[in-house]
N, C-alpha and C positions, 0 to 999 in steps of 0.2 A: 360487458362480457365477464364470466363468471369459470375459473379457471378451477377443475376439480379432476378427482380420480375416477377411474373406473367404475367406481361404488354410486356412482352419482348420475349411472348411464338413463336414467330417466328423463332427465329434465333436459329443455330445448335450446334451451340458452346457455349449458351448461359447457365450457370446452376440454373435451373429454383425448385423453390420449389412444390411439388404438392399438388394440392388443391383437398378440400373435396369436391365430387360430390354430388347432392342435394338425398338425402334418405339414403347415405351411409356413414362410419366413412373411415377414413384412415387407413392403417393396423399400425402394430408395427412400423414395418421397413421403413414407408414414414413418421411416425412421428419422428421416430430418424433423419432421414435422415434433413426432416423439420429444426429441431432443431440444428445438428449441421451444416447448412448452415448457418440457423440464428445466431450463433455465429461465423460466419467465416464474415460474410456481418457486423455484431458488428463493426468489430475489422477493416474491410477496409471502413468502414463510419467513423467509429471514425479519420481514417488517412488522409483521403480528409479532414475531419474539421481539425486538425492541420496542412495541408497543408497552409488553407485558412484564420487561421491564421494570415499569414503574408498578410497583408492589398493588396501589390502589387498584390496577385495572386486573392483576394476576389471583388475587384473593377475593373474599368475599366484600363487598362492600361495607361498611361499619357505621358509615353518620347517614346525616339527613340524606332524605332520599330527591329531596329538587338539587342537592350539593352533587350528584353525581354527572348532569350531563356536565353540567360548567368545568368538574376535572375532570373527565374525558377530551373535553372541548381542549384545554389546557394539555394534557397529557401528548396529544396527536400532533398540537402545534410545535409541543418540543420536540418530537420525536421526528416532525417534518426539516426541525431547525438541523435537528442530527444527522441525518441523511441527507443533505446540503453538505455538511463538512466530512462525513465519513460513509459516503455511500454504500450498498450492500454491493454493488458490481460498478466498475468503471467499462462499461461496453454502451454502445450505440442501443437504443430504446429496440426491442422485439417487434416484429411486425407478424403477426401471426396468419399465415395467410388461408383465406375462408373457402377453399372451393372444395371443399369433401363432403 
């Protein structure tokens, strides 16, 4: 599952927020829904930025070009060890529910 904006209304697989049509509001249940995507896309925004982080994966690459999956490889694993000790959210995992 592939958590995007609006901009991204094409794609099938894509989990898209829905938006308020002009004259009308959203019901209950597309603003909760709204809401906890938007804290699900939080917490995987927040993990690309501590990916990026590490200067290597934020710039352009510079050395050899077989050296770069092995520090990505390396870079993800620390960044997994860091969010083990200092999480992006202390809440219960999102369950996103599918029937729209």
């Amino acid at each position: 599952m592939k958590i995007n904006s609006i901009g991204y209304k094409g794609h099938s697989s894509m989990v898209i927020p829905h938006k308020r049509r002009k004259g009308t509001l959203l019901t209950i249940q597309q603003a909760a829904y709204n809401q906890k995507l938007s804290k699900a896309r939080v917490v995987v925004e927040n993990t690309i930025k501590r990916v990026k982080d590490w200067k290597a994966v934020a710039h352009s690459w510079r050395q050899r070009l077989f050296l770069h999956p092995i520090a990505f490889h390396v870079i993800v694993q620390l960044t997994n060890i860091t969010l083990r000790v200092r999480p992006c959210r202390i809440e219960p995992p999102l369950i996103l529910f599918n029937n729209l």
